[in-house]
VOPAPA-846223 format. One record per residue (C-alpha): residue in three letters; x, y, z. Coordinates in pm, whole numbers, plus 50000, padded with zeros to 5 digits. Example, Ala and Ser with C-alpha at 12.3 -4.5 7.8 and 13.67 -1.06 7.14 Angstrom:
// residues 2
ALA512304955050780SER513674989450714
// end
This chain:
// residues 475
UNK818481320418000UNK816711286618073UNK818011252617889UNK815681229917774UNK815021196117905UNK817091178517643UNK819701208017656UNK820301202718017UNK820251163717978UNK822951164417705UNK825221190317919UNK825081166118218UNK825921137417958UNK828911158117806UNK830151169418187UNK829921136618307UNK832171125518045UNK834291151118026UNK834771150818446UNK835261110118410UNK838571119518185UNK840011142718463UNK841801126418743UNK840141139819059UNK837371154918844UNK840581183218842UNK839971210218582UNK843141211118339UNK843221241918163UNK844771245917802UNK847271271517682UNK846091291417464UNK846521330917346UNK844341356817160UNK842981392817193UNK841181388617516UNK843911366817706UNK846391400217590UNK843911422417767UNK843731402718061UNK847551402118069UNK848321438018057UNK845081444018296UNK846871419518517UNK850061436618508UNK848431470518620UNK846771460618885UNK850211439018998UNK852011472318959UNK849691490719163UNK849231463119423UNK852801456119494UNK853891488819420UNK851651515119554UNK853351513819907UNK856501517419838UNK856301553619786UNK856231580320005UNK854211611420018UNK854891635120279UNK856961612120487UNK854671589120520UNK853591554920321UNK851031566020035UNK848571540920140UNK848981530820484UNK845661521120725UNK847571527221109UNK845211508321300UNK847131512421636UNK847291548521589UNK843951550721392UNK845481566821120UNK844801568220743UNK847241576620456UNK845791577120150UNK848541595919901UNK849011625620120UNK845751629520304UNK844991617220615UNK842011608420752UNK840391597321126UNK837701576921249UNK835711605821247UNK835971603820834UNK834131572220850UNK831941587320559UNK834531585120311UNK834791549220373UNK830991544020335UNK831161567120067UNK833851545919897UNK832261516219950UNK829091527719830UNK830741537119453UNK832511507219484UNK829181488919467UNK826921510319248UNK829891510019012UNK829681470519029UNK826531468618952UNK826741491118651UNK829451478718480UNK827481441318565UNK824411454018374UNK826371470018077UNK828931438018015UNK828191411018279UNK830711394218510UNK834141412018353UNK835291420118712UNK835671386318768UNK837561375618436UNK839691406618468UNK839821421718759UNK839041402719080UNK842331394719278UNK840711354019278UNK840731351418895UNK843901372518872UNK846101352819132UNK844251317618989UNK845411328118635UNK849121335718786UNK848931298118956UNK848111281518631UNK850521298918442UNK853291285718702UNK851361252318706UNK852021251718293UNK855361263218339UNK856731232118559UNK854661203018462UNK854201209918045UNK850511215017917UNK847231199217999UNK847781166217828UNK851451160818048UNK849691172718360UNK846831147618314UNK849371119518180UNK851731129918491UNK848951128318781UNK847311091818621UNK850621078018632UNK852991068418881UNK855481093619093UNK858791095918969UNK861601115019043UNK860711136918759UNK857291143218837UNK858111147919201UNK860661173719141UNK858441194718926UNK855971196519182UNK857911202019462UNK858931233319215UNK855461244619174UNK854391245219515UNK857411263919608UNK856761289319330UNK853071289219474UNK854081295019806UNK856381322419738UNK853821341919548UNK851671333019817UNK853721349320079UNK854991380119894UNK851021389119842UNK850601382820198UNK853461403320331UNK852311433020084UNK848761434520217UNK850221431520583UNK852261460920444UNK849471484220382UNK848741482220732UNK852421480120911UNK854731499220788UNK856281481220487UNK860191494720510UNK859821482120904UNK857851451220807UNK860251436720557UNK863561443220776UNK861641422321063UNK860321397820897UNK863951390720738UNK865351393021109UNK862031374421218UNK861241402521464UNK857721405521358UNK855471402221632UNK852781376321717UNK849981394521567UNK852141403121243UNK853221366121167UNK849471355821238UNK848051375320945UNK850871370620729UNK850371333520774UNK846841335120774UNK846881355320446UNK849741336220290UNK847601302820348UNK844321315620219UNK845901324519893UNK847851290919852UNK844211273219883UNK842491296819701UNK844451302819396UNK846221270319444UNK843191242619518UNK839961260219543UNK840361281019240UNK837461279219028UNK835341265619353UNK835421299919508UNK833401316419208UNK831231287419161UNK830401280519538UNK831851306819720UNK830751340519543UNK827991356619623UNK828421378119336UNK828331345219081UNK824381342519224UNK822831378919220UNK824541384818918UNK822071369218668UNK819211383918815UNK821331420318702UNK821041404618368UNK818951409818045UNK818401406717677UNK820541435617598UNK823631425917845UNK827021423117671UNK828141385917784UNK829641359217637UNK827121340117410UNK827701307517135UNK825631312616823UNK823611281116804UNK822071290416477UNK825371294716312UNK827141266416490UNK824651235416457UNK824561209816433UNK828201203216563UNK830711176016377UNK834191171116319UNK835541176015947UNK838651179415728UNK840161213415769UNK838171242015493UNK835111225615412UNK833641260415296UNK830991243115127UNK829421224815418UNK828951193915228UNK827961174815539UNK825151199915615UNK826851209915967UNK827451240316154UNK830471262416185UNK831251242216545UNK833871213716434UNK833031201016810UNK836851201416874UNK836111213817259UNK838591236017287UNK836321260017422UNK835631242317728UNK839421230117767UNK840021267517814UNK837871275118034UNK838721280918405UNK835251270018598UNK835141240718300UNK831911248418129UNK830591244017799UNK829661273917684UNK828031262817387UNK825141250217638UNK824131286917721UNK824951310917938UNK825561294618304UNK826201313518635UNK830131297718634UNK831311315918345UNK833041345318464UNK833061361618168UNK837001358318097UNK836711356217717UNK838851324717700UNK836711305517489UNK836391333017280UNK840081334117206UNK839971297717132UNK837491295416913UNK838371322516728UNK841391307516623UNK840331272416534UNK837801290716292UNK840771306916173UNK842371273916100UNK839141263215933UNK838921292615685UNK835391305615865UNK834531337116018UNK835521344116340UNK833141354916639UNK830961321116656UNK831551320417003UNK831861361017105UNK831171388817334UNK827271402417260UNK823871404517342UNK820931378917329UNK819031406617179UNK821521408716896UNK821781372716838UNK817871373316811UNK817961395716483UNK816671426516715UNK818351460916823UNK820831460117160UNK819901489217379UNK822111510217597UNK820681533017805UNK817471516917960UNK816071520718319UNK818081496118511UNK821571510618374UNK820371548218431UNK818821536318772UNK822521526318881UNK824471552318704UNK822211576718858UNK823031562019172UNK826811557519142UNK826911593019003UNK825121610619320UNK827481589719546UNK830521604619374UNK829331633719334UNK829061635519731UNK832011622419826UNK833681648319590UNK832011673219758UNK832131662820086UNK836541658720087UNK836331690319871UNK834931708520149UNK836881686620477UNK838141706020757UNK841911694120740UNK841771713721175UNK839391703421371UNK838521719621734UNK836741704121967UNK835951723022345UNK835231709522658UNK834291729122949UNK835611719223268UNK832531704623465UNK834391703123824UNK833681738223897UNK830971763923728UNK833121795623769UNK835961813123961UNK836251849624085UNK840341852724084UNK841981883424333UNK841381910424073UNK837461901524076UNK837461891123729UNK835651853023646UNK837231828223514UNK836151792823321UNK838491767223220UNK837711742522914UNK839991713422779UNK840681720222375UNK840971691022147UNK842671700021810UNK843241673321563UNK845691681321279UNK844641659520936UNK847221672820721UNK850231653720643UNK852451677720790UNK853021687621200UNK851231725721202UNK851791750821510UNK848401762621641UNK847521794421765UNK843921796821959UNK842071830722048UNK838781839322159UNK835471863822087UNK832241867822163UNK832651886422488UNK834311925122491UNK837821920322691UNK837691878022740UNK841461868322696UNK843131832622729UNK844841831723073UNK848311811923027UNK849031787822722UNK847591798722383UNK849591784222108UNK850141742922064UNK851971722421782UNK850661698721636UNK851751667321455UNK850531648721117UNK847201636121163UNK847841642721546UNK845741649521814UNK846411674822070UNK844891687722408UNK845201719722578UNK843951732022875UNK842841769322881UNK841461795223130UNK839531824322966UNK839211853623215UNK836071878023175UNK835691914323375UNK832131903823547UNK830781942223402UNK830771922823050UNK828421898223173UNK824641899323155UNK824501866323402UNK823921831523316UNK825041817723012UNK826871841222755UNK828231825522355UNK832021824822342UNK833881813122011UNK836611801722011UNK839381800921697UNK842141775621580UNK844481788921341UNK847561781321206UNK850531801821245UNK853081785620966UNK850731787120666UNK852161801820357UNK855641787320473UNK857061757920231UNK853731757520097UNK851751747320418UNK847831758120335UNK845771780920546UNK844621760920823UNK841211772621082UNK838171760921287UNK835941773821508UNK834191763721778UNK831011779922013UNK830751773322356UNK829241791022698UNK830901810722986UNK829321804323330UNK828631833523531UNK826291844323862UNK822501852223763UNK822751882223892UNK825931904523766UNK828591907024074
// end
């Protein structure tokens, strides 16, 4: 949505004015409650759950979520997978984005106001911010003034508060990819490595500034979402929208004036709705690439037109379509374009860890020599198996082999196995040369598991074809 000349003058006039009462040109956010800041609370409170809670529990033995990047090992609640699952990363990624961009054309930026971990942890700092130093008017009184002792002490406090949050986010995401129950004990007996402390510093810094200084800067400047986003945008997006018909012209006014005496608009100009706001926009200028779509300014406004005896919903969640008079639509190209798209990536990756070889076998054959006639005249090759275990639990492997009438497995034919291990085996197959046609001749060879069935360890098999060397010409 484009703003008139005189629109954009008047919102440069009205920022200007309103940055010129901020020390700093510092946003100071109001306090302020309603339906949307209770969503965003309890959303908030899931997604802390499941952040700082998700790897403390075990599965298996092992951490439910837990990316081993020494061992290259991933836990993901009771499955393990290997670099050689790269395509459930992709995958992930991929549903990750489509589902972005779906959700982006249905109801605009509400990742950001309720979801991402920047708005989330910003909204967390504020609160603490509110909590030591009073509301906006003491925080703007308290940073014009002079230091006291007071105001020093308070500050001191919310820093401290900051960096505490700061750290125990850092040390969590550390912990989803060291061991959490080693990485706490260490870190209390500061026996972390080099490499640990560097990230949990690194992290623990980057979400002081972030949450702490940067805040809304990040979305505004630093998001490359807060850019593409509006060209994901149309008429019939749910966003945030102020109805100018119903609001202008704007005035202040005695509290009920149902009969609009003055001939103005529902808007009493009290600016509440930008006081709210965490990037610091008006949104009664139009929609604007800052607003992350948090409903604050709904909330507010909402209840000063309680106070004033109107109807609510002058500022609210809809469509320009629906403020034009006209019908909103739902399902239109670019939304079945992306769900299409987000629904054939699931769909794939559903399919594709449905049907996952938890064994893997992998065979080698030994290059150093072609073939060996032993004392009894019978030829032998020797190959190098590689069997990779991606259950969660260690698995005892037997291996055979077909394809040839009489071919046995000289030596060592059974191997265990451990979690998401890898194991190698050396084996000599042994073949009476009458068998043999000459040349090249198919072997397979099988991986099974001996323990399945026992304390409820699944079936596990894989097969692999390879050649046995022999003379041209039978011996």
């Amino acid at each position: 949505m484009r703003l008139s000349k005189d629109s954009q003058d008047s919102r440069r006039i009205r920022l200007k004015n309103l940055d010129e009462s901020k020390p700093g040109h510092k946003i100071y956010t109001r306090a302020f409650s309603g339906l949307f800041r209770n969503l965003r609370l309890c959303g908030g409170l899931v997604l802390f759950v499941s952040y700082f809670g998700t790897l403390w529990l075990n599965i298996d033995g092992h951490q439910a979520v837990l990316w081993d990047l020494a061992a290259r090992q991933f836990y993901i609640f009771g499955s393990i997978f290997l670099p050689q699952d790269f395509p459930v990363l992709s995958g992930i990624l991929l549903a990750c984005t489509f589902g972005l961009f779906l959700i982006t054309v249905l109801v605009g930026r509400v990742w950001c106001g309720y979801a991402c971990p920047q708005s989330v942890f910003t909204w967390v700092f504020l609160r603490l911010e509110h909590w030591t130093e009073g509301d906006r008017n003491k925080r703007m009184r308290r940073d014009r003034g002079r230091i006291n002792l007071d105001t020093a002490v308070r500050k001191l406090v919310k820093y401290l508060l900051w960096l505490f949050v700061s750290l125990a986010v850092a040390v969590t995401f550390v912990g989803y990819f060291v061991p959490v129950r080693r990485l706490v004990p260490d870190l209390i007996g500061l026996q972390v490595s080099g490499q640990v402390a560097f990230w949990i510093i690194a992290f623990t810094l980057a979400t002081y500034a972030n949450a702490g200084w940067l805040r809304e800067k990040v979305c505004i400047y630093m998001c490359p979402y807060a850019r593409f986003q509006g060209v994901m945008f149309d008429k019939h997006t749910w966003t945030i929208h102020y109805n100018a018909a119903r609001g202008e012209p704007r005035g202040s006014r005695k509290r009920v004036h149902t009969d609009h005496k003055e001939a103005l608009g529902d808007c009493i100009d009290c600016e509440l709705c930008v006081q709210v706001c965490p990037t610091g926009i008006d949104i009664r200028e139009g929609l604007q690439h800052e607003c992350i779509g948090c409903g604050a300014c709904v909330d507010a406004c909402n209840s000063v037109m309680d106070k004033m005896g109107y109807d609510r919903q002058l500022v609210s969640y809809t469509t320009e379509s629906r403020l034009k008079g006209e019908r909103s639509r739902l399902l239109r190209p670019r939304v079945l374009s992306y769900l299409l798209a987000f629904s054939v990536v699931v769909v794939a990756l559903g399919w594709y860890l449905y049907q996952r070889p938890l064994l893997e076998l992998d065979v080698l054959r030994d290059r150093q020599s072609l073939y060996v006639r032993n004392a009894q005249g019978e030829l032998e090759n020797v190959y190098l198996l590689r069997l990779i275990n991606k259950s969660s639990r260690p698995r005892s492997i037997t291996v055979s082999v077909t394809g040839i009438a009489g071919v046995r497995i000289e030596g060592q034919h059974q191997i265990q196995v451990g979690a998401g291990g890898v194991a190698s085996m050396p084996v000599r197959l042994v073949v009476d040369p009458q068998e043999l046609s000459g040349g090249r001749t198919a072997v397979v060879f099988h991986a099974h598991a001996d323990d399945a069935g026992s304390d409820g360890l699944r079936p596990l098999s894989a097969s692999t074809e390879n050649r046995f060397l022999s003379p041209e010409r039978p011996l």
